[in-house]
GUBA-933055 format. One line per 2 residues: number of its first residue (from 0); their letters; for each residue x, y, z of C-alpha. Coordinates in nm, 3 decimals, always signed. Example, Ala and Ser with C-alpha at 12.3 -4.5 7.8 and 13.67 -1.06 7.14 Angstrom:
<lumpas>
0 = as = +1.230,-0.450,+0.780 ~ +1.367,-0.106,+0.714
</lumpas>
This chain:
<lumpas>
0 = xx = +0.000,+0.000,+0.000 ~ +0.119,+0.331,-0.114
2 = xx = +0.141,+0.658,+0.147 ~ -0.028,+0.964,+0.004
4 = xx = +0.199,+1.255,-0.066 ~ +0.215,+1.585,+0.052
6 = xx = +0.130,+1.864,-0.184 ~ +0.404,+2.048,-0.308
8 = xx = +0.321,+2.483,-0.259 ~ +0.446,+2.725,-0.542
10 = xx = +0.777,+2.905,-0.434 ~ +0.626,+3.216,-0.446
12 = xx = +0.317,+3.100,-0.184 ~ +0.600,+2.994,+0.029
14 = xx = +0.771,+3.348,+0.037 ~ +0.463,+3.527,+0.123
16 = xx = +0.455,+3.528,+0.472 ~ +0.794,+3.594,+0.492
18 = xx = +0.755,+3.922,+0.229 ~ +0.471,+4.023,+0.436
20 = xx = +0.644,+4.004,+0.736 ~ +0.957,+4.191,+0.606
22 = xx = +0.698,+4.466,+0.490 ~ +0.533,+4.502,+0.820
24 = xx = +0.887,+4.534,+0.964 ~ +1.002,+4.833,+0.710
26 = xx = +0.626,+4.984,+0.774 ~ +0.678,+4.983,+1.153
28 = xx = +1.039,+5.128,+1.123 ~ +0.942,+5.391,+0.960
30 = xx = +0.621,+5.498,+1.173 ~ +0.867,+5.479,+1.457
32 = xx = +1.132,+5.724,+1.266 ~ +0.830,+5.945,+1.222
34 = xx = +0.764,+5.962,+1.558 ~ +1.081,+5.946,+1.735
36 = xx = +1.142,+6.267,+1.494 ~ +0.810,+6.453,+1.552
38 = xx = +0.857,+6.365,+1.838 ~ +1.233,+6.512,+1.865
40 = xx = +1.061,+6.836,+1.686 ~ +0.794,+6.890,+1.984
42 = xx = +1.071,+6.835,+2.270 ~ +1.303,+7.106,+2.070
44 = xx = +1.020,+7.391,+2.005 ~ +0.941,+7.289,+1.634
46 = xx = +1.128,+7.370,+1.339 ~ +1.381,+7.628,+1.325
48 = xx = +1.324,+8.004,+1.139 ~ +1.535,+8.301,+1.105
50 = xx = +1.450,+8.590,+1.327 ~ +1.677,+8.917,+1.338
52 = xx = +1.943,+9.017,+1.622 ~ +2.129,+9.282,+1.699
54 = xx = +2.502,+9.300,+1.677 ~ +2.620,+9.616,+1.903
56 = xx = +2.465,+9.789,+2.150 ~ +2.247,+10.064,+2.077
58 = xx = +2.084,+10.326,+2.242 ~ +1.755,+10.475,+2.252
60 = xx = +1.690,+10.697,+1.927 ~ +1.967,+10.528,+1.725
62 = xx = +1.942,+10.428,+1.397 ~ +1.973,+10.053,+1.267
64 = xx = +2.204,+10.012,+1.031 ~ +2.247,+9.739,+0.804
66 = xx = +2.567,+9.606,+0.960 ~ +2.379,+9.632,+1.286
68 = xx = +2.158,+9.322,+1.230 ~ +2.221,+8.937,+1.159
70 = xx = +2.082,+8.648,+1.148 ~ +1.996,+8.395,+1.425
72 = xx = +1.772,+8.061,+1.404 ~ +1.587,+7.979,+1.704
74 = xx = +1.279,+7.697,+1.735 ~ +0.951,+7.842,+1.582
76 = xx = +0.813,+7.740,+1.952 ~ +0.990,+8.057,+2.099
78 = xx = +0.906,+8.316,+1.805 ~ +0.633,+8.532,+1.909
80 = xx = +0.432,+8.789,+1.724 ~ +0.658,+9.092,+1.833
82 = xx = +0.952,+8.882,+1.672 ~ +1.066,+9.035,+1.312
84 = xx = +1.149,+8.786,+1.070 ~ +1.508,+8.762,+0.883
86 = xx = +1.289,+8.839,+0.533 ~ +1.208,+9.196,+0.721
88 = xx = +1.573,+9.306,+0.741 ~ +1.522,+9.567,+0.483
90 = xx = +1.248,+9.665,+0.612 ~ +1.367,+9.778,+0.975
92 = xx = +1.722,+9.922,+0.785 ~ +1.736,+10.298,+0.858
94 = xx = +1.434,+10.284,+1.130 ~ +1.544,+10.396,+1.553
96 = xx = +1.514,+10.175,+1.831 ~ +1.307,+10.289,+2.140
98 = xx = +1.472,+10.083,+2.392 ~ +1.821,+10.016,+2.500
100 = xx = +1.902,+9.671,+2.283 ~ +2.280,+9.462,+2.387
102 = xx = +2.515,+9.297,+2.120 ~ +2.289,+8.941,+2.024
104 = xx = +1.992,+9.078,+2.220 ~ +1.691,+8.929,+1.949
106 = xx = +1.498,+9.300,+1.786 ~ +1.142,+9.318,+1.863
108 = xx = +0.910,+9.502,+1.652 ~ +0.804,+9.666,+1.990
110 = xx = +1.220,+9.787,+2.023 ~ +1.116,+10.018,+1.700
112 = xx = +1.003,+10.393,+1.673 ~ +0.734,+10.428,+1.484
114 = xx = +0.815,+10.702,+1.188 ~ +0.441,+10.819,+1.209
116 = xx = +0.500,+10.878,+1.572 ~ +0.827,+11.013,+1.555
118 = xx = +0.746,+11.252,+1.333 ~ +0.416,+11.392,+1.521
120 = xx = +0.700,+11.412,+1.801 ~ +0.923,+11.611,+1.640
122 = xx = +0.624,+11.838,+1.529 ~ +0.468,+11.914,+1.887
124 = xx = +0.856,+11.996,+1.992 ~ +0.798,+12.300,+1.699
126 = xx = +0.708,+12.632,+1.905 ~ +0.438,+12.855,+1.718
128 = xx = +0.556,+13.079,+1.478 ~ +0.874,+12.891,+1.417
130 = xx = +0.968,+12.589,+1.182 ~ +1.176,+12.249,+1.170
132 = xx = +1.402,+12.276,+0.925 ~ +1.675,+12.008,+0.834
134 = xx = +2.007,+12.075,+0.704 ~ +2.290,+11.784,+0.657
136 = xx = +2.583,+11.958,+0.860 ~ +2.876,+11.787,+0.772
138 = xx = +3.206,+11.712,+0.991 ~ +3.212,+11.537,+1.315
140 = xx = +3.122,+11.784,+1.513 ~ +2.755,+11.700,+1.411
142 = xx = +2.760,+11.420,+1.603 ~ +2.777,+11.600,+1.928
144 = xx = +2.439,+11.817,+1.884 ~ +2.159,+11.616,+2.076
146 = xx = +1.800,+11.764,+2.083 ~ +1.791,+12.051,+2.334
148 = xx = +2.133,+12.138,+2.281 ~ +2.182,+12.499,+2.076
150 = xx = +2.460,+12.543,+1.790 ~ +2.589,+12.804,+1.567
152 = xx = +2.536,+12.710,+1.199 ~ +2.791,+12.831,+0.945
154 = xx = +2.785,+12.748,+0.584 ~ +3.094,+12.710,+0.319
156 = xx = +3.084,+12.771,-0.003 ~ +3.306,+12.804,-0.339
158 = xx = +3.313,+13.165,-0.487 ~ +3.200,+13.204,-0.795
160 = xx = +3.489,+13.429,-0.952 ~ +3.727,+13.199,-0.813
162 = xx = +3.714,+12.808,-0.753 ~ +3.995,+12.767,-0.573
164 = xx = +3.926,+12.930,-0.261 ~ +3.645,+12.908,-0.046
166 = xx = +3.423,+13.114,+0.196 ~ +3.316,+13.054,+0.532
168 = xx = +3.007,+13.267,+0.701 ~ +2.818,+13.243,+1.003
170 = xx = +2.433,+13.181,+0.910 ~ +2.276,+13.134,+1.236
172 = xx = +2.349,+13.199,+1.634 ~ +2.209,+12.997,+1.962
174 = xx = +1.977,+12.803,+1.732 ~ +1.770,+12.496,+1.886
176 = xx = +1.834,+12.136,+1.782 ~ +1.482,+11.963,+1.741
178 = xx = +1.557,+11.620,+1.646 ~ +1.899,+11.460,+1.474
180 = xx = +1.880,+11.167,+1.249 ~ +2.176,+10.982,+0.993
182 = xx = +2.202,+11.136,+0.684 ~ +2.180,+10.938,+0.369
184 = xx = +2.440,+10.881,+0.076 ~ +2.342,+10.738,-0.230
186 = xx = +2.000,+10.571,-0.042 ~ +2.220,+10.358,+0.222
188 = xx = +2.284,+10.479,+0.584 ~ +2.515,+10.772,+0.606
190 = xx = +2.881,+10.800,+0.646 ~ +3.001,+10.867,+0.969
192 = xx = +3.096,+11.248,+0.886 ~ +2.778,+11.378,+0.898
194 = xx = +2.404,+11.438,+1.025 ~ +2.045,+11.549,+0.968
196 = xx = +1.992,+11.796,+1.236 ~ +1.625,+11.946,+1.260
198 = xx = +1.702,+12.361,+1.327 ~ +1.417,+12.538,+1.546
200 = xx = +1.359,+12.888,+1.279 ~ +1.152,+13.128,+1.164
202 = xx = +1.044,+13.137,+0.832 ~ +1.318,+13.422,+0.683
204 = xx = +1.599,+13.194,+0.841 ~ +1.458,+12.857,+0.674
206 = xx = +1.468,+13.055,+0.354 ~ +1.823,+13.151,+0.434
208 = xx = +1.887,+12.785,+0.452 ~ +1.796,+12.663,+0.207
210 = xx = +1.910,+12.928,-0.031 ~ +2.306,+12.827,+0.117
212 = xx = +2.214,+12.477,+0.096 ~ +2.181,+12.525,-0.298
214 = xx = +2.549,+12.722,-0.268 ~ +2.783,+12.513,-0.016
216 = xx = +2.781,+12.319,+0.310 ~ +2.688,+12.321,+0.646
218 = xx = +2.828,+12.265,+0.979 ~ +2.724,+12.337,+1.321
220 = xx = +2.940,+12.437,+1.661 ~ +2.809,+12.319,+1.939
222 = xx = +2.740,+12.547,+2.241 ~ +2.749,+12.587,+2.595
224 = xx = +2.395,+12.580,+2.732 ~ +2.495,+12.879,+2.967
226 = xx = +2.594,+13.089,+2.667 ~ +2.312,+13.236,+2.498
228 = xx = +2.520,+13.584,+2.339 ~ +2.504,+13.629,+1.986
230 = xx = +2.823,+13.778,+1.853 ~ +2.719,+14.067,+1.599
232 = xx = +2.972,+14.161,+1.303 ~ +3.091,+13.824,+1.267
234 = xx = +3.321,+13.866,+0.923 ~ +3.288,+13.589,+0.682
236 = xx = +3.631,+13.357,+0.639 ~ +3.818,+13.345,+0.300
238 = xx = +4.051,+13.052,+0.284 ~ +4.310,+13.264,+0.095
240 = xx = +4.373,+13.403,+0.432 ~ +4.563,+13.045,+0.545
242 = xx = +4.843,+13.149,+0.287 ~ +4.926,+13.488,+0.545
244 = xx = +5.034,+13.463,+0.890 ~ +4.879,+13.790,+1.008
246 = xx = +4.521,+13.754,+0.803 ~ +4.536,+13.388,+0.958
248 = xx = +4.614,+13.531,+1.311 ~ +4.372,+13.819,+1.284
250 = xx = +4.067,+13.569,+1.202 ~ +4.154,+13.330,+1.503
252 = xx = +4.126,+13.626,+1.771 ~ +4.187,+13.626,+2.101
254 = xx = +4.256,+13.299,+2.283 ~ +3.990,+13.040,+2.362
256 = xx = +3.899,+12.984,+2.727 ~ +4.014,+12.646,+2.883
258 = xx = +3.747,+12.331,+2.758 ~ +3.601,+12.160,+3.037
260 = xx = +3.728,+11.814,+2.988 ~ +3.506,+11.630,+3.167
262 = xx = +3.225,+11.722,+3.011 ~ +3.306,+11.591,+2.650
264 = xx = +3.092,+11.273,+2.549 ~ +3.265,+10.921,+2.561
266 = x = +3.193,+10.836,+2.184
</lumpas>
């Protein structure tokens, strides 16, 4: 008597559990990469985004340059709405700060001046029957005028019948700094040389103003809030005079009293 024989199975019926099993393996790896990394993303605030930071200190009423901000990404779990976004950079280029801000501290939108405000500022500092006028006064010296302070401004300015040498005359006496703000060069934040002051004036003197504008330059001299004088006669300065020593000592005068060192700025 013959045994029966078993039935011989396909190959491929005898590899399917073994393909399934391999594809429930590869399935459940990669639902547990998926979660180990969402989970990784919830632990470490989410994915990362650029937000802007400073990099120097600045002071209340300074101007943000665009070497002033970088670039720093932080989890999108610690971005708030007051954050500003690394795509805004241009945006917040050229604008003040309202608060003191440290090298790396991140810029808020709340750290900015707003120029509507600023401006309806600088208009209820304007006393009636006088103007804000701004001139770009050139030179260093710019840089120590802060509103309240009072400067002389004195224009320069080629002659016409001669290109060579240049004139020097005292526009304005004991006049008011409103405001002060960067100047601009060539639509990028001005050179270190100079600065928009905003000049407290009457009407006749912004015309003056901006009639010398048109001819020459401006620059201011800063001074003392106890001196309020206003020298009358004041001759205007030829620069051919540099070329004679007497004409040269006759413009300097008499000798200037003693500065009081310790109240120069620390800039």
């Amino acid at each position: 008597m013959s045994s029966a024989r078993s039935p011989v199975l396909p190959v491929s019926s005898r590899l399917r559990p073994t393909l399934i099993a391999t594809c429930v393996a590869v399935i459940g790896v990669l639902l547990l990469a998926t979660y180990l990394q969402r989970m990784e993303a919830e632990i470490s605030g989410g994915p990362k985004q650029g937000v802007l930071v400073v990099l120097r200190a600045l002071a209340p009423g300074e101007q943000i340059k665009h070497t002033d901000l970088a670039e720093r990404e932080i989890p999108q779990a610690y971005v708030t709405r007051r954050s500003i976004s690394a795509a805004d950079r241009q945006r917040v280029t050229g604008l003040r700060v309202a608060s003191n801000l440290q090298a790396q501290d991140p810029l808020f939108w709340s750290d900015l001046v707003d120029p509507g405000e600023e401006q309806r500022k600088l208009s209820g500092l304007v006393q009636p029957g006088r103007r804000a006028f701004v001139v770009q006064a050139s030179g260093r010296s710019a840089h120590l005028a802060e509103p309240g302070d009072r400067v002389d401004v004195v224009a320069t300015f080629t002659q016409q019948e001669n290109s060579e040498h240049r004139v020097s005359a005292v526009l304005l006496q004991n006049v008011l700094v409103l405001g002060r703000g960067s100047s601009p060069q060539n639509g990028a934040a001005a050179a270190t040389d100079g600065r928009d002051l905003a000049l407290s004036v009457t009407l006749s003197q912004a015309q003056v103003l901006a009639a010398a504008a048109e001819r020459g330059t401006f620059s201011v001299a800063l001074r003392s809030p106890e001196d309020v004088n206003v020298q009358d006669g004041v001759a205007d300065v030829n620069s051919r005079i540099f070329a004679e020593a007497d004409k040269r000592a006759a413009a300097v005068g008499g000798a200037p009293g003693p500065a009081r060192l310790s109240a120069l700025p620390n800039r």
